[in-house]
Backbone as a ProteinNet text record, in pm:
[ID]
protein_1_A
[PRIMARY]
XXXXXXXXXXXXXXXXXXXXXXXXXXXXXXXXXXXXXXXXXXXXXXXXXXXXXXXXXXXXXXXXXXXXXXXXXXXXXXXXXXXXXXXXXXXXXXXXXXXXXXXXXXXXXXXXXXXXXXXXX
[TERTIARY]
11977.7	12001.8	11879.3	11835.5	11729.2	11778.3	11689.2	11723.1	11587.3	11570.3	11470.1	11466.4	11339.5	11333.8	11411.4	11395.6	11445.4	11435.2	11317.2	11278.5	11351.6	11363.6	11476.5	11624.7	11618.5	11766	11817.8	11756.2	11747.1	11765	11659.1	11664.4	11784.6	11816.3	11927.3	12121.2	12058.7	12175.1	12165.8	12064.4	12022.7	12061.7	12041.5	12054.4	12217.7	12263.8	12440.9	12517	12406	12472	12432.1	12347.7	12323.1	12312.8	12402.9	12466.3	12435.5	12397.7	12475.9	12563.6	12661.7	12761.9	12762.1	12661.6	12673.5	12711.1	12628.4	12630	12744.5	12776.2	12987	13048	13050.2	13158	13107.1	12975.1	12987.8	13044.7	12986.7	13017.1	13151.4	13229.4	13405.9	13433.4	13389.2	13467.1	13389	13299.2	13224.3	13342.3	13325.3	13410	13567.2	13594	13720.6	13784.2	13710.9	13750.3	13656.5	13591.4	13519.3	13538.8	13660.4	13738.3	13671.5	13647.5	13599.2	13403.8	13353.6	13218.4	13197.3	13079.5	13116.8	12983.2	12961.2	12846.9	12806.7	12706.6	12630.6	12550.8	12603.2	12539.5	12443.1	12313.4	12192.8	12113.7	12111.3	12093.8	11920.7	11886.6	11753.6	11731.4	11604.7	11543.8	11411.1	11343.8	11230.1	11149.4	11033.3	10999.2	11108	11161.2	11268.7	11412.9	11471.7	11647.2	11671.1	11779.2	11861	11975.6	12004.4	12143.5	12238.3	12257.8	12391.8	12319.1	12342.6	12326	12437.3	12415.1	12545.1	12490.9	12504.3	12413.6	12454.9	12578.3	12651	12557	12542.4	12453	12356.8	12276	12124.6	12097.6	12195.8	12131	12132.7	12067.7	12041.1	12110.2	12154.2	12190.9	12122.7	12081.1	11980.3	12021.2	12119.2	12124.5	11983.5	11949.4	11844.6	11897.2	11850.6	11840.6	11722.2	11713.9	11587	11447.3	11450.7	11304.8	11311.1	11338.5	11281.3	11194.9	11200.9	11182.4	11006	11043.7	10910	10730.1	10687.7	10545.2	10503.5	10507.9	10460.9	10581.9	10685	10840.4	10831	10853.8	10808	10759.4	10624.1	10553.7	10593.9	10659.2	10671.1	10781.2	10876.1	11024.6	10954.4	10858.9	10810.3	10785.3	10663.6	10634.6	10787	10870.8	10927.2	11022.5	11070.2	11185.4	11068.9	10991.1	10844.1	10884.2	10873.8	10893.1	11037.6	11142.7	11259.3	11255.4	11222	11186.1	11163.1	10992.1	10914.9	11066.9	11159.8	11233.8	11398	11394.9	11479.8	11588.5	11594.9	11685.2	11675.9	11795.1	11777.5	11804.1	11726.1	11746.4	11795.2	11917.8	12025.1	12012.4	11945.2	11929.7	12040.8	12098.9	12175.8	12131.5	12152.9	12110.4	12202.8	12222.8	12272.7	12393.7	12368.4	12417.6	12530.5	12500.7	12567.2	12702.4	12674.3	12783.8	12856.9	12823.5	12889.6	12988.2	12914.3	13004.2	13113.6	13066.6	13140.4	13204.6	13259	13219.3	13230.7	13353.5	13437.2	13354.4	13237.3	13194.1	13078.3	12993.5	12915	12972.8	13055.8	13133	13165.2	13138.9	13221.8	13102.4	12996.7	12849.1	12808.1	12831.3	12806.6	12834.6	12998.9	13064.4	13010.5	13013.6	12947	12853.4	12745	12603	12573.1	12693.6	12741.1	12741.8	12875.9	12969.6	12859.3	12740.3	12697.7	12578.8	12533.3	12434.8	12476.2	12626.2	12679.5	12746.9	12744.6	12768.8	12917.4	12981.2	13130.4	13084.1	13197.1	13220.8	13297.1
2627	2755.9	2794	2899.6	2946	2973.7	2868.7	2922.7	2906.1	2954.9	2986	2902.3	2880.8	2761.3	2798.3	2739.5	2729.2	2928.3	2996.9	3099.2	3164.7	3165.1	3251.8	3291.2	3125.3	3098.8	3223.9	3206.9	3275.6	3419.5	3444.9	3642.6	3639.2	3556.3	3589.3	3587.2	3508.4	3523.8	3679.6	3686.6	3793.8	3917.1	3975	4090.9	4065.6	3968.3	3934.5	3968	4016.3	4098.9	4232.6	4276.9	4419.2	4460.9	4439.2	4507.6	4650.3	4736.5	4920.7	4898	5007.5	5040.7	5040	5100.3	5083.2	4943.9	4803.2	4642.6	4648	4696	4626.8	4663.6	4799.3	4821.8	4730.5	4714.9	4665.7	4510.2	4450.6	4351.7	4307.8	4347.8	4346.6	4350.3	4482.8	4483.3	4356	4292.1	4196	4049.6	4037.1	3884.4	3885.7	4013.8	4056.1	4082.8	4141	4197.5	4148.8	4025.7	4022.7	3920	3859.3	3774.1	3678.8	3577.3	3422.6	3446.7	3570.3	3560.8	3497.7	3426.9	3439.4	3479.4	3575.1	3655.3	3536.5	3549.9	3543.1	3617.3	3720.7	3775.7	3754.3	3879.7	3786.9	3642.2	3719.1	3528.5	3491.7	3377.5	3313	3280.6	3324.9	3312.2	3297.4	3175.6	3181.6	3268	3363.9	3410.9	3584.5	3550.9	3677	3681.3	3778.2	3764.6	3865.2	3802.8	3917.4	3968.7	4110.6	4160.2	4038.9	4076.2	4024.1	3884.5	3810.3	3664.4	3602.1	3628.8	3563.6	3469.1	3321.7	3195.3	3193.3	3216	3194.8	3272.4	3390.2	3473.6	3496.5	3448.8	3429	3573.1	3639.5	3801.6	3839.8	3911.3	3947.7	4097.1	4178.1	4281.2	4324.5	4432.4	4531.6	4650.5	4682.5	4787.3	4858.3	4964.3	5058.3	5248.1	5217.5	5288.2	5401.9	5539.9	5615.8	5530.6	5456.2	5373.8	5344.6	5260.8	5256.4	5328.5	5442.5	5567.1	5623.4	5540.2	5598.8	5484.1	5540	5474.6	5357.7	5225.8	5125.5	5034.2	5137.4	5036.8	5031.5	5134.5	5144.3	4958.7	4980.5	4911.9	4747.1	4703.7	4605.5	4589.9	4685.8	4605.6	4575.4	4643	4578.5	4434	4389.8	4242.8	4208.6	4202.4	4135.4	4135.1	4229.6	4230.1	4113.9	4103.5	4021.8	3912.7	3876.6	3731.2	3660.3	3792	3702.4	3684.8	3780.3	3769.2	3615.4	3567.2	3458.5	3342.5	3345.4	3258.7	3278.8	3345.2	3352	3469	3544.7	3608.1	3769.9	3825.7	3981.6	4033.4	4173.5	4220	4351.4	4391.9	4525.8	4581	4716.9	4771.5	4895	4915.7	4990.1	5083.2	5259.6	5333.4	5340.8	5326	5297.9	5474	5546.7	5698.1	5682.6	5583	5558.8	5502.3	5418.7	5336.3	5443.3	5495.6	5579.7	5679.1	5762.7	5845.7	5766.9	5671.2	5595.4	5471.5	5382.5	5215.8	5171.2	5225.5	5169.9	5192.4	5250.2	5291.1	5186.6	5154.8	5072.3	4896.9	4904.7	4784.2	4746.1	4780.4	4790.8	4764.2	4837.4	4797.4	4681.7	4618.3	4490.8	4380.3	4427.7	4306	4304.6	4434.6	4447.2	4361	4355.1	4330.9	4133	4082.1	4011.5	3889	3966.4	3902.1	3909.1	4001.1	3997.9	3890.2	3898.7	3766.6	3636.4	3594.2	3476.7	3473.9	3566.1	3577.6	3560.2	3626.2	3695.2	3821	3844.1	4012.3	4081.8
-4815.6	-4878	-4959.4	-4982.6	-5003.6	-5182.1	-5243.8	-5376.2	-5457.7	-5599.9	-5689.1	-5784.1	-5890.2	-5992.7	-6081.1	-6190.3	-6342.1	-6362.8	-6363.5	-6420.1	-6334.6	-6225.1	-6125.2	-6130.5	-6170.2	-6223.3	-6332.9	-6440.8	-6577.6	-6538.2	-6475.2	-6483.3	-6383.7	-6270.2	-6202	-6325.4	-6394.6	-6454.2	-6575.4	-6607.8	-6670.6	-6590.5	-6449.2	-6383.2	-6368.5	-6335.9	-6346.9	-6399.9	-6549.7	-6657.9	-6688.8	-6619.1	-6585.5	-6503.3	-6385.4	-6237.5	-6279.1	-6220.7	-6168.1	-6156	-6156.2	-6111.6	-5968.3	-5884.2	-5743.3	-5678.8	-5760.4	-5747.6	-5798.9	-5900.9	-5961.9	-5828.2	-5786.6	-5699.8	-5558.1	-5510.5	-5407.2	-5415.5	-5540.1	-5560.8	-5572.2	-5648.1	-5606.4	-5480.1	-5437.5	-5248.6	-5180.8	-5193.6	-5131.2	-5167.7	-5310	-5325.8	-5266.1	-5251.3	-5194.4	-5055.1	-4992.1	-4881.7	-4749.8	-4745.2	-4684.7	-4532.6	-4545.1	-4426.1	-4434.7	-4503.9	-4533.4	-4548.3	-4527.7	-4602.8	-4708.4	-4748.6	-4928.6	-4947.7	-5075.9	-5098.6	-5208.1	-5270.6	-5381.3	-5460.3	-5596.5	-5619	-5706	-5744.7	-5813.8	-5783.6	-5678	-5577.4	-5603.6	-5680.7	-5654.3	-5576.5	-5490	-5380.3	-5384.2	-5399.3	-5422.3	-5519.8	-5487.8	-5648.6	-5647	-5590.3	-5597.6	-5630.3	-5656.7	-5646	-5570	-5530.7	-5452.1	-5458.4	-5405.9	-5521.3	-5481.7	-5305.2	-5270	-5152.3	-5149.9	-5009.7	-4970.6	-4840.1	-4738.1	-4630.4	-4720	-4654.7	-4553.3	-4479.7	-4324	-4249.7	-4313.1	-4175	-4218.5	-4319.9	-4309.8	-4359.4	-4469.9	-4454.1	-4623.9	-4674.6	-4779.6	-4785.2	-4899.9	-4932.9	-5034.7	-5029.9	-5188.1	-5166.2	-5320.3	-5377.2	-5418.2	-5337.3	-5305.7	-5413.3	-5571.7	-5610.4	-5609.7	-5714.5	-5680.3	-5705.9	-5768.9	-5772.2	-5668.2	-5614.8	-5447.7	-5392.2	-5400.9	-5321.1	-5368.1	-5508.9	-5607.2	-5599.1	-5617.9	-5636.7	-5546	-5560.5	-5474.4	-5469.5	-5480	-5454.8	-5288	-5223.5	-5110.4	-4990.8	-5076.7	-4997	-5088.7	-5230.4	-5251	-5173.3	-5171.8	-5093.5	-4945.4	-4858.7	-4753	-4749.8	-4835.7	-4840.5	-4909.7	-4972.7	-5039.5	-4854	-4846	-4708.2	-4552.9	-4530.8	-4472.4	-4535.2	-4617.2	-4731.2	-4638.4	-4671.5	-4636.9	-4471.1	-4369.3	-4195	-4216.6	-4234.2	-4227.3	-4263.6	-4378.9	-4354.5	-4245.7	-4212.9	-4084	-4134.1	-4263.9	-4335.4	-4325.8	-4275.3	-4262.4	-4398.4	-4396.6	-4542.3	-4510.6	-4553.5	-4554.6	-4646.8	-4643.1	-4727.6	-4754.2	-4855.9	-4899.7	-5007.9	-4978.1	-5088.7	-5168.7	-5303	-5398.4	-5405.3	-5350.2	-5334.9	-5185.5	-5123.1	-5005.1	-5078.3	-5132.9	-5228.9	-5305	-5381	-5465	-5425.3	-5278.7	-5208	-5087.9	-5080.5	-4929.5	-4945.9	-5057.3	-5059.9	-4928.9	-4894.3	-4778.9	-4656.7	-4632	-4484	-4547.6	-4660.6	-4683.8	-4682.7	-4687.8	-4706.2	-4580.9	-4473.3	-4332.3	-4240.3	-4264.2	-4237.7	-4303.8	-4424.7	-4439.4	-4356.1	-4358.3	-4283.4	-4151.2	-4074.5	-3919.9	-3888.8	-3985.1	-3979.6	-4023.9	-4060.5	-4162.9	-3999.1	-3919.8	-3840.7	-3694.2	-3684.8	-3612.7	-3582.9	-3745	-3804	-3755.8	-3724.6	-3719	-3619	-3514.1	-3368.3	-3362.5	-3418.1	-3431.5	-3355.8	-3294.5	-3310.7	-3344.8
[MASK]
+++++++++++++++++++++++++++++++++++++++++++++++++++++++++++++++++++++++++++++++++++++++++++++++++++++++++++++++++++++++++

């Protein structure tokens, strides 16, 4: 399982406590509704965290707010999403506005993408 040092640890427990609202709600429907997935949220991953990790299927989840969108977020979530490829891990990106208007159609695409990772259908 792909996890982070001591300092990873820390800010992961640190962002744990300052979810969005978009991460609370996905995060509930995730520990909940997900048919034997199990997520991990704020997940240490090497020099990164990640919102949501689902070690069964090798796949990462990021709540994709307007920073994203802004300055050299862009091109860091590239290398950072590259980082996780090189170790065998897909990265699902979710716009944080998708969540808010839809959970349930974002939540449904998780699992899809989830069950497909692990050769369910």
């Amino acid at each position: 399982m792909l996890q982070g040092g001591d300092v990873g640890m820390l800010r992961a427990k640190s962002l744990r406590q300052a979810m969005s609202l978009p991460e609370v709600l996905l995060w509930n429907a995730l520990r909940d509704q997900t048919n034997g997935l199990k997520f991990r949220r704020q997940h240490p991953s090497g020099p990164y965290v990640a919102d949501f990790y689902c070690h069964q299927a090798r796949m990462i989840v990021e709540v994709d707010g307007e920073a994203h969108n802004r300055g050299d977020a862009p091109q860091s979530d590239a290398i950072r999403d590259a980082w996780f490829a090189e170790r065998g891990i897909h990265v699902l990106r979710i716009p944080a506005i998708a969540i808010l208007n839809d959970l349930d159609t974002a939540v449904a695409g998780v699992k899809v993408m989830a069950k497909e990772r692990i050769g369910e259908d």
